[in-house]
Residue, then its C-alpha position, 0 to 999 in steps of 0.5 A: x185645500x189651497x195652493x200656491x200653483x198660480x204664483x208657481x206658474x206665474x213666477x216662471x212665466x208660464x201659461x195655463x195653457x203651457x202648463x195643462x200641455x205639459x201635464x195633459x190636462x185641459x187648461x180648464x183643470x189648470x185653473x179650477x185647481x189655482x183657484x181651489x174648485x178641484x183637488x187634483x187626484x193624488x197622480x195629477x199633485x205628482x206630475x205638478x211636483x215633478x214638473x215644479x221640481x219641488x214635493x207635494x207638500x210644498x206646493x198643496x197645503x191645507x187652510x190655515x197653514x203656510x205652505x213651503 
């Protein structure tokens, strides 16, 4: 599954340190999902929506499709 959280995180000047914060995760985590070694749990995509303000879908996206 890719992402497109990195440029999400860098388009708001946020850190992987501020954004693990607000999700209460490790920063580790953070970057293990921007880089697609982990997909994060069906909770962990919500609360990155809701914090990015946008849907799941917008942000997760599988091989081969455009995301949002």
């Amino acid at each position: 599954m890719n992402n497109c959280l990195a440029e999400l995180r860098k388009a708001r000047s946020i850190t992987q340190e501020e954004l693990a914060d607000a999700l209460m995760v490790s920063r580790q985590t953070v970057s293990s999902i921007e880089n697609g070694r982990y997909n994060p749990s069906i909770l962990l995509a919500f609360k990155i929506a809701r914090f990015f303000q946008m849907t799941i879908e917008e942000i997760f996206y599988q091989e081969g499709e455009e995301n949002g």
